[in-house]
C-alpha positions in Angstrom: 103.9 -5.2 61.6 101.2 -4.6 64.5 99.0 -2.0 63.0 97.4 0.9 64.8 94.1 0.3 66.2 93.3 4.1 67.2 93.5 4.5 63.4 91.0 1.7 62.8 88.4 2.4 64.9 85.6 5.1 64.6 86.5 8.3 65.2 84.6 10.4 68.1 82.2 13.5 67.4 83.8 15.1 70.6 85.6 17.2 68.7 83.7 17.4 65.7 82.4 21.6 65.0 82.5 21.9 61.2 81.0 19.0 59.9 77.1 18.1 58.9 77.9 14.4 59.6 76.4 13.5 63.0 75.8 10.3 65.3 72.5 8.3 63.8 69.7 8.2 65.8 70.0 4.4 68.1 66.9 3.6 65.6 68.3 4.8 62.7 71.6 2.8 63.3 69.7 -0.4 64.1 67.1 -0.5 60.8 70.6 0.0 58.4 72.3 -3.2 60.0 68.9 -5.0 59.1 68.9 -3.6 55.4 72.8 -4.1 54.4 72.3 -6.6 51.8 69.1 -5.0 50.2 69.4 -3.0 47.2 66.6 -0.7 46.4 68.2 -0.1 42.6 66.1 -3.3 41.8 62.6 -3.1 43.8 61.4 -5.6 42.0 63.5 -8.5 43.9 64.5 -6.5 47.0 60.0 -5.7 47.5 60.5 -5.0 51.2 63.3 -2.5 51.5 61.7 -0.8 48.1 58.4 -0.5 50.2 60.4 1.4 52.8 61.6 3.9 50.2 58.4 4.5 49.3 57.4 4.9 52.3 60.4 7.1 53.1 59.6 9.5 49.8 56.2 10.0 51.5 57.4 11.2 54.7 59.7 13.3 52.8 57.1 15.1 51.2 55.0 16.0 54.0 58.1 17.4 56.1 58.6 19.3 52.6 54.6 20.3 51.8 54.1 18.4 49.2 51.2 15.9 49.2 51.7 13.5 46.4 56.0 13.5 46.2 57.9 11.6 44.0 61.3 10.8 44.3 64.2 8.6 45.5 66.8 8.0 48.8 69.8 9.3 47.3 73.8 8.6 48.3 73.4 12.3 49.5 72.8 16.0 48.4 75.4 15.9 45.8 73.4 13.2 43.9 70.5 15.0 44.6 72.4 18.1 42.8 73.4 16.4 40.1 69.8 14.7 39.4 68.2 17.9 39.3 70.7 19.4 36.8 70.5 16.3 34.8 66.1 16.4 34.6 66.4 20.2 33.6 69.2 19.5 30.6 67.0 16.5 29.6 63.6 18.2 29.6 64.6 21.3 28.2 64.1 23.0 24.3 66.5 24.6 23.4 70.7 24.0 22.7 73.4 24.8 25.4 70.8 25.3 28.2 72.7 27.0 31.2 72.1 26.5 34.8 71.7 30.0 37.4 73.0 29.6 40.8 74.2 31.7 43.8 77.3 31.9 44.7 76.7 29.7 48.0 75.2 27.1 46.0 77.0 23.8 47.2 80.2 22.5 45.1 78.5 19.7 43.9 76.7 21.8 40.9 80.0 22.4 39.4 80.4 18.7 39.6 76.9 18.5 37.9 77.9 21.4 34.6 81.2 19.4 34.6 79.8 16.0 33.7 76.7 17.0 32.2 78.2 19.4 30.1 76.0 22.2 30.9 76.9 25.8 31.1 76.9 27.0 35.1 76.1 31.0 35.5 77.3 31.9 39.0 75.9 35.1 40.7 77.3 36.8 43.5 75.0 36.5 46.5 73.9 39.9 48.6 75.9 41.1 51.2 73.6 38.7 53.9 74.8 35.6 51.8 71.6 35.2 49.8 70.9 34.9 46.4 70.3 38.4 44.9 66.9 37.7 42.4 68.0 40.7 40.7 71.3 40.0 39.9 70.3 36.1 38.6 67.5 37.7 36.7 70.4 39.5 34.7 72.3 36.5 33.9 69.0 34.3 33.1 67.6 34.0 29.3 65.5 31.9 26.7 68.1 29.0 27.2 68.2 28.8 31.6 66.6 25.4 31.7 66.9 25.5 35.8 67.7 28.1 38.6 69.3 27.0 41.9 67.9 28.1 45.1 69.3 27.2 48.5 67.5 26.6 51.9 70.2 25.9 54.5 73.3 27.3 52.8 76.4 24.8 53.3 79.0 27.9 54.9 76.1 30.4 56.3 73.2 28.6 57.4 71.2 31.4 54.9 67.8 30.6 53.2 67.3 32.0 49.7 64.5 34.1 48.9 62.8 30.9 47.4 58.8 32.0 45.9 61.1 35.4 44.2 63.6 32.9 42.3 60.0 30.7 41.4 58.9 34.3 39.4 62.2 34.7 38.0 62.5 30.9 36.4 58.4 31.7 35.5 59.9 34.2 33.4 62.1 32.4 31.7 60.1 28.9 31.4 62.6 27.5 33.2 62.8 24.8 36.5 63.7 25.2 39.9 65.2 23.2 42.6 65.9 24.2 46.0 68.7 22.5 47.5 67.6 22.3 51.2 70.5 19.3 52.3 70.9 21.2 55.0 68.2 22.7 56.3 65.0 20.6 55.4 65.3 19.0 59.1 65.5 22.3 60.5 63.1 24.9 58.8 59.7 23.2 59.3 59.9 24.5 62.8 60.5 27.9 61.1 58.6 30.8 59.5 60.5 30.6 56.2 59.3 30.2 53.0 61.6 27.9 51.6 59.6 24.7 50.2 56.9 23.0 48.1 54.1 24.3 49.8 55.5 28.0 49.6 55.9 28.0 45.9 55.6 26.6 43.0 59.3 24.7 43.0 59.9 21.8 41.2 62.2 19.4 42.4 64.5 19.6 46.0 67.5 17.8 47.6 66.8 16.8 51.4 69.4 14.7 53.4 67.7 12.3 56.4 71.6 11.9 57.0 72.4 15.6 58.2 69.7 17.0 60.9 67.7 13.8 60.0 69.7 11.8 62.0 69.9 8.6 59.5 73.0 6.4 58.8 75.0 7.8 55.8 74.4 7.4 53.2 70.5 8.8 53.1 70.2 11.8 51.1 66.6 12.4 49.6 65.7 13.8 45.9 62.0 15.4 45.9 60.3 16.2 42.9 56.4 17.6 42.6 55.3 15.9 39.1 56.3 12.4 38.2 57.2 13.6 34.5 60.6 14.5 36.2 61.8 11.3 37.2 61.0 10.1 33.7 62.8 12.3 32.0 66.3 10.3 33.9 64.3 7.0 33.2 67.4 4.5 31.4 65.8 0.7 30.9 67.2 -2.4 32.7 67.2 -5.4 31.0 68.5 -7.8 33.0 67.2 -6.8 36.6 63.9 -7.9 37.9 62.8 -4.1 37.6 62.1 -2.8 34.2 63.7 0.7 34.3 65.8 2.9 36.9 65.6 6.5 37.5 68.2 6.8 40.0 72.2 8.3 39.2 73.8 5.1 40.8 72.6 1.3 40.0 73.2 -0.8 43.5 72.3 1.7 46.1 72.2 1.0 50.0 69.4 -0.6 51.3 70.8 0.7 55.0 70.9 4.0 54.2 67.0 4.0 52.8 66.0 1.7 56.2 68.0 4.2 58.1 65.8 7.3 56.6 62.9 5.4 57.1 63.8 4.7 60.7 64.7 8.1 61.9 61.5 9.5 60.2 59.4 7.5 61.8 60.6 7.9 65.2 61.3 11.3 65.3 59.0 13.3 63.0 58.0 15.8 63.9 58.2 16.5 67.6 62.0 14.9 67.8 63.3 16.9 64.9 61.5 20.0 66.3 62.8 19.5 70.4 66.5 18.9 68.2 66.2 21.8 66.4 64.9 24.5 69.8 68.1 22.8 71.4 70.7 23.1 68.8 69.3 26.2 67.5 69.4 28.5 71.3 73.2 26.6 71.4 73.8 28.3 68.1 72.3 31.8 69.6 74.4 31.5 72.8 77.6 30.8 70.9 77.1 33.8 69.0 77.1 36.0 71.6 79.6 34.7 73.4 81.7 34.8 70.3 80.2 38.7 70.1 81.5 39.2 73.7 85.0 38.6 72.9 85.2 40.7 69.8 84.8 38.7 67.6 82.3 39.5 64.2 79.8 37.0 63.9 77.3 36.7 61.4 73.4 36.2 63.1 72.7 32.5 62.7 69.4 31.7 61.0 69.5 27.9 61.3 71.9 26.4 63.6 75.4 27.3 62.0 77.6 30.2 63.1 79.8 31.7 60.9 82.4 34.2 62.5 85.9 35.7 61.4 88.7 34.9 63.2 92.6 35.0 62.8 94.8 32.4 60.2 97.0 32.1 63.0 94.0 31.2 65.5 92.1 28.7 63.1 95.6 26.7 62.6 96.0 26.9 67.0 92.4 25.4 67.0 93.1 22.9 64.5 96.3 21.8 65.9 94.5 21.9 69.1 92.5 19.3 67.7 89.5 20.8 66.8 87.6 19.8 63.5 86.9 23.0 61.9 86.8 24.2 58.4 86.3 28.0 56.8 84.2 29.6 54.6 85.3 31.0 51.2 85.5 34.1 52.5 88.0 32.7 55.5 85.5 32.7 57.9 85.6 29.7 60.5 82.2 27.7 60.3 80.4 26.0 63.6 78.1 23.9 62.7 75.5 23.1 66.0 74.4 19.3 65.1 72.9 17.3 67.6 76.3 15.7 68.9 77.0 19.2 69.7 76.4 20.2 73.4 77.0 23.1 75.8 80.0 21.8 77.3 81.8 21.1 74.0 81.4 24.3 73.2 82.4 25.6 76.2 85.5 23.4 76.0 85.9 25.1 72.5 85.4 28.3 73.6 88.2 27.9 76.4 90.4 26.8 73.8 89.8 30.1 71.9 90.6 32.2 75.1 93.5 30.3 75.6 95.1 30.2 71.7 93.9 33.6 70.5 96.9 36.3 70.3 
């Protein structure tokens, strides 16, 4: 049997509108073919890729205001998650400790309650998508051992009011990580308060493989005081290294050259001419969306969220479009760099032409 090469071959962004995936940067790409036998689980053997990843976490921190960062180059932001779920449950005092989250917090936390057996309290977020401080400050008590903030919500694009969930967890004793996957390659060119410089936050997923522009899989896990990582310490006797603090053993050596890679070529002024572009491609889309009737909710980081027929979103898909919805049906355009102005005027044309 001959097989079929279309289905063996990459598939193109052309069409791509949903997704955070987008095309590495030409460095990016080039450093993770170098490092694709390295494994940075054992820095003790594979020195040179492990001084990358150090040098990675350092870069990190200063696109995230922290000055001395510790941390790791993650599979991605669900690892990241997971991680800082799994530091709180192992650091904290008390029996049953419970995790409060939004309700746009990403899927992977109820990955993280499931395996770590932790009890998840999910609050409904305000009616702009954010997480109400109020409404968590009800649901938190003696045994929160974390609360969940988001800077770059997966299905809005929203940033949490970040330094007012740092008071709440204050007044519990409890942690606080701010899951900024999304949008900690996008908001240092904003006003927003949303990381470690802002407030006193303990520990943050950031993802060189979304806006970064680094070969998946480079997520990034952040965390201000070294204490943190040793509390998911687990000894290894028969590496080279002594001990490991990441969730996975073997980890990619190409996605931490990748990060490393894209960092230092484009930090900061090519992350912040990528995020003017995508961002006034996000603003224009939106009001062309507007312009047709269409109720679209004001993006705040390039991502535009706007409601739209069943009927429509299954023409656009069979159309061949690659777009997903919201929870609350809403159809999700996600402006990464791939994304140009005649793509989404292709994709606009195909709205005028499939809507009833």
């Amino acid at each position: 049997m001959t097989p079929n090469r279309s289905h063996l071959e990459p598939q193109s962004f052309d069409r791509v509108l949903s997704s955070m995936c987008t095309e590495p940067a030409p460095a990016a790409r080039r450093a993770a073919m170098e490092f694709l036998g390295s494994n940075p689980g054992d820095p003790a053997t594979f020195q040179a890729v492990a001084a990358r990843e150090r040098e990675t976490v350092s870069m990190l921190g200063e696109l995230a205001g922290l000055a001395d960062p510790h941390g790791y180059v993650t599979a991605g932001g669900s690892e990241a998650n997971i991680q800082a779920v799994r530091a709180a449950r192992n650091r904290a005092t008390v029996a049953e400790p419970n995790v409060v989250a939004p309700t746009s917090a990403h899927f992977s936390l109820r990955k993280a309650a499931s395996l770590l057996d932790v009890e998840l309290r999910l609050v409904e977020t305000g009616p702009d998508h954010r997480a109400d401080p109020a409404a968590m400050a009800d649901a938190a008590d003696e045994r929160t051992a974390l609360v969940f903030g988001v800077a770059g919500s997966t299905e809005y694009g929203r940033v949490d009011p970040i330094p007012a969930l740092v008071d709440l967890a204050d007044s519990v004793d409890a942690m606080v990580h701010v899951d900024a996957a999304f949008g900690g390659f996008l908001l240092p060119f904003t006003d927003r308060e949303w990381h470690f410089g802002h407030a006193e936050i303990d520990t943050m997923t950031i993802d060189p493989h979304k806006a970064g522009r680094a070969a998946i899989p480079a997520g990034g896990f952040l965390v201000r005081d070294r204490s943190v990582l040793d509390a998911l310490s687990v000894e290894t006797p028969y590496l080279e290294s002594e001990s490991q603090v990441s969730l996975g053993g073997t980890r990619s050596g190409a996605g931490v050259a990748s990060a490393h890679a894209a960092l230092e070529t484009l930090w900061p002024d090519g992350y912040r001419a990528a995020f003017e572009r995508t961002m006034k491609l996000a603003r224009w889309l939106a009001t062309a969306l507007d312009s047709r009737g269409f109720t679209v909710a004001e993006p705040e980081l390039p991502l535009v969220a706007w409601e739209a027929s069943q009927s429509l979103f299954e023409r656009l898909r069979e159309a061949g479009w690659r777009i997903a919805r919201t929870q609350q049906g809403a159809i999700r355009i996600v402006v990464m760099p791939h994304v140009d102005r005649n793509m989404l005027e292709a994709f606009l044309a195909a709205v005028d032409r499939h809507r009833p």
